[in-house]
N, C-alpha and C positions, 0 to 999 in steps of 0.2 A: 416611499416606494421608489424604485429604483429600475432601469430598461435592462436586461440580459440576455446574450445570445450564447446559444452552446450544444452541446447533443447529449440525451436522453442513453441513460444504461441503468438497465434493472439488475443493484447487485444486491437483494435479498437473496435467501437460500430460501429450501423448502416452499411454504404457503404462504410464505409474508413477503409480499412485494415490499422495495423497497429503491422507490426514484430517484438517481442523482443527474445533477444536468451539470458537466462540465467546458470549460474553457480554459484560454490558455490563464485565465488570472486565478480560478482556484474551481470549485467544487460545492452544491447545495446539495441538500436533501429535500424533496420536497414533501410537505407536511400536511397540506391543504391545499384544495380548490374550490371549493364552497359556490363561489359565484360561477362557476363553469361547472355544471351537473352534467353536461353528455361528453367534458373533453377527458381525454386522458392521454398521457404521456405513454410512447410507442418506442421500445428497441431500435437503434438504429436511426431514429429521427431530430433534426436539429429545428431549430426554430428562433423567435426571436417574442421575447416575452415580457410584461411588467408584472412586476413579483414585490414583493414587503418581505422580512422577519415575521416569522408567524408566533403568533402568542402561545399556539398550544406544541404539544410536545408528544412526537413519537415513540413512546416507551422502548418499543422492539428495534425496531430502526436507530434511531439515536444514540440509544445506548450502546448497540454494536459498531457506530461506523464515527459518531461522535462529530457531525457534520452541522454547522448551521442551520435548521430549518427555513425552510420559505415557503411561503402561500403563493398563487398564481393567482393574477386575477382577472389580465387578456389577451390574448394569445394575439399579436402583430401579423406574424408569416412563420409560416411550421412545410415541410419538405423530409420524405425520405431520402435518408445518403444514399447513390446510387453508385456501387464500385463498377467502374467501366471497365470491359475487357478489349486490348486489343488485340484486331484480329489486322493477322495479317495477310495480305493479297500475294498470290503467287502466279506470275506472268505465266504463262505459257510458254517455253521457250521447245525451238526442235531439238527432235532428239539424234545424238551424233549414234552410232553403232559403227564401234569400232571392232577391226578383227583380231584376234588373238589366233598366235603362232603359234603351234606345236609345242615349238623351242620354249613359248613362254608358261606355257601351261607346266609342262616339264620342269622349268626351275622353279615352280611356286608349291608346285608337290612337295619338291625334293626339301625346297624350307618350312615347310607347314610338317613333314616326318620328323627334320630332322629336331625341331622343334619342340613337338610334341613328345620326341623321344628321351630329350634332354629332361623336361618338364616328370618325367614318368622316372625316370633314375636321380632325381633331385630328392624329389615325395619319398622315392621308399629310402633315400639317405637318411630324411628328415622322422622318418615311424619308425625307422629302428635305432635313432640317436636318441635319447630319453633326454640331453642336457638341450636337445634343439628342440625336441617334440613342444616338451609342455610352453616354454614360450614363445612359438608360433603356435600356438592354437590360443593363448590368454589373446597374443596379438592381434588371433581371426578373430575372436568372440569380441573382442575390443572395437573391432573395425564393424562389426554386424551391428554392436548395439551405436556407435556413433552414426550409421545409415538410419536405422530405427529413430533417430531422435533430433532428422534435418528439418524439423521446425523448432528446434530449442534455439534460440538467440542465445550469442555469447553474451551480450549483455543482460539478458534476465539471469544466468547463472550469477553472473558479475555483481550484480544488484541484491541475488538472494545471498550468497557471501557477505556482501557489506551488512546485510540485513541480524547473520544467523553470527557476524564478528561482534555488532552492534549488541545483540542482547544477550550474547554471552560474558562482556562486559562491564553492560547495566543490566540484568536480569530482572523483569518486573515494570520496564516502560510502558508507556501505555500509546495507545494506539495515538493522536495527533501529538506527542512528544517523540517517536517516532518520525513523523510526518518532515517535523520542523529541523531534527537534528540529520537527516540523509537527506534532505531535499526533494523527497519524492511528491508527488501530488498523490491524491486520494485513490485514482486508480491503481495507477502503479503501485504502492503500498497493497494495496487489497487483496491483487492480484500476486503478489509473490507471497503476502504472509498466507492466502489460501494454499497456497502450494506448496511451503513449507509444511502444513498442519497437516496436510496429505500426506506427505511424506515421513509424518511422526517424526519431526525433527524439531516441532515448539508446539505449545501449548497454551490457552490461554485462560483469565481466568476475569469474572467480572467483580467489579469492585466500586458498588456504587454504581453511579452512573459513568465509569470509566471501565475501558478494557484492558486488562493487561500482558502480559506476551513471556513468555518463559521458554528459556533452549528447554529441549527435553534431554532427563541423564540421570544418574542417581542420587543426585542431589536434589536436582528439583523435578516433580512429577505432580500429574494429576490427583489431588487427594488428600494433599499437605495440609499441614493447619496454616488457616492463612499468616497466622503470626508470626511463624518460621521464616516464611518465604521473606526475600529480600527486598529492598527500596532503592532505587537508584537514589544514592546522593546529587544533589543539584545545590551551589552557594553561590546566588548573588549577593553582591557587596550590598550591604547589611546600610552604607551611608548612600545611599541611591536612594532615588525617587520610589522605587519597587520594595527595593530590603524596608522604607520607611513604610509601605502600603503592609506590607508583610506584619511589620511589629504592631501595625496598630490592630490588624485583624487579631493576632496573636491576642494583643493586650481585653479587646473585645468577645474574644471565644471564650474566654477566662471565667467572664461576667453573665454568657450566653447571648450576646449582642452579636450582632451582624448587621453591619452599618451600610449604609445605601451610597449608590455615587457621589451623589452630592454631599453627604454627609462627608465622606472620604476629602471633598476638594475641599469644603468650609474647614476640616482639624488642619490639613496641610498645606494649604492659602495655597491652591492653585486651580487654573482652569478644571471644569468639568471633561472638555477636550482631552485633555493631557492625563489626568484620571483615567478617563476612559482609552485611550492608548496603552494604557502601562498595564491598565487590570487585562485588556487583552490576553494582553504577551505575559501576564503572568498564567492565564486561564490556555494558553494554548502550552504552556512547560509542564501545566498541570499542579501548580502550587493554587490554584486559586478557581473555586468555581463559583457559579451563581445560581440563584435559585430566588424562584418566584415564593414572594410572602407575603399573602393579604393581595394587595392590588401594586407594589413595590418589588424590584428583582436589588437582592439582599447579596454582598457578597461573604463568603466565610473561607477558613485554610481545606486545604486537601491531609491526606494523610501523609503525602512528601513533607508538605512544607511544615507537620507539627514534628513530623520526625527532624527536619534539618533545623528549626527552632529549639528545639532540644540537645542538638549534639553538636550544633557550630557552636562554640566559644565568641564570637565575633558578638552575634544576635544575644548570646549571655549578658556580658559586659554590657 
């Protein structure tokens, strides 16, 4: 069990709640509350909690968001975020009335006609020139829909580019190999790949207990045989602590075996510690998942990592 403080966002869709409580070191899902029967996790509210790894596993949730699970088991101190408005105070001050001269009223006329008059023989230059018409009106419509859209941040456009360069690149990454290779945290990812799918510009497709993310285009679309569809290549060095965890899974999947941590550190004489770091970082690339078998979490290859076993020459030899 472990102490965690962070704020609470419900990012299921539809009828399937679905809790993540984040901070600045990463992102949970939360799975369980068992011992807490009347608490529940609130939009908008931060708190401060002792939480475990939860044994059991969110089919709908999990699978979509690919998130650690956690159990809750007592709630410290919890607080809604309160965004404060300021308001600001406005003295009283006297009021000056000043007089206005004839004279001045007279020359403010005479610039507000001559003005407006300029203004009115500019337009009909501009309606009866067809090479000036059409781009001063792209350039109004241009200017209308950038007013329409001043809560877009330039860096969410910024991010959904890096996003929409990223998988047209690798076509087929899945959601926390995403995560790890643009440095996003879980919201921000969520958040832009939901707004891309909006916009029919990618698609996604589940694979297993992974998701996976495709540009949309006539290549690739919803509907494909999943066999067609592409693999992002990934090749760690094959003489590494990893490339060696990788060959023996390999050599194990062969036989139908799928060998446990410790089994992993006894073939390869090292710490469980250090096993348990590397199967990580292989499980967050997406070469490497786990899965509960009997009363033992077993690990075995992804479809990445049988593809890149089969077409590196390195892992051949």
């Amino acid at each position: 069990k472990w102490q965690i403080e962070g704020q609470w966002t419900n990012i299921g869709t539809g009828q399937n709640d679905c809790w993540m409580i984040s901070n600045n070191d990463g992102s949970y899902l939360l799975v369980d509350a068992k011992e807490l029967p009347s608490w529940k996790p609130q939009n908008n509210w931060k708190g401060d909690y002792l939480v475990s790894e939860s044994s059991s596993f969110d089919e709908i949730c999990q699978t979509q968001f690919e998130l650690v699970g956690i159990e809750v088991h007592s709630v410290y101190s919890e607080e809604k975020i309160v965004i404060e408005e300021q308001v600001v105070g406005i003295e009283d001050e006297p009021t000056i009335i000043e007089e206005i001269t004839p004279e001045e009223i007279a020359k403010v006329t005479v610039v507000v006609v001559s003005t407006t008059s300029m203004f009115a023989i500019l337009s009909l230059f501009v309606i009866n020139t067809e090479s000036l018409r059409i781009p001063t009106t792209a350039a109004g419509l241009w200017l209308l829909g950038l007013i329409g859209k001043t809560q877009e941040t330039t860096d969410g456009r910024f991010q959904r580019g890096r996003l929409m360069g990223y998988l047209t690149a690798n076509p087929g990454c899945h959601f926390r190999a995403l995560m790890a290779a643009l440095g996003m945290s879980n919201g921000q990812i969520t958040h832009h790949l939901r707004l891309l799918e909006q916009q029919e510009l990618i698609w996604r497709l589940r694979d297993g207990r992974l998701v996976r993310y495709y540009p949309l285009n006539n290549s690739l679309y919803p509907g494909m045989n999943p066999d067609e569809l592409p693999i992002p290549p990934l090749s760690p060095d094959p003489n590494s602590l990893q490339g060696k965890i990788l060959s023996i899974l390999d050599n194990e999947h062969q036989y139908g075996e799928f060998p446990t941590q410790a089994e992993l550190a006894i073939k390869l004489e090292k710490s469980q510690q250090l096993i348990s770091h590397h199967l990580r970082t292989l499980q967050k690339f997406g070469l490497v998942e786990k899965r509960k078998m009997g009363i033992k979490n077993r690990y075995k290859l992804t479809k990445e990592a049988l593809f890149l076993l089969e077409t590196d020459a390195d892992f051949k030899d």
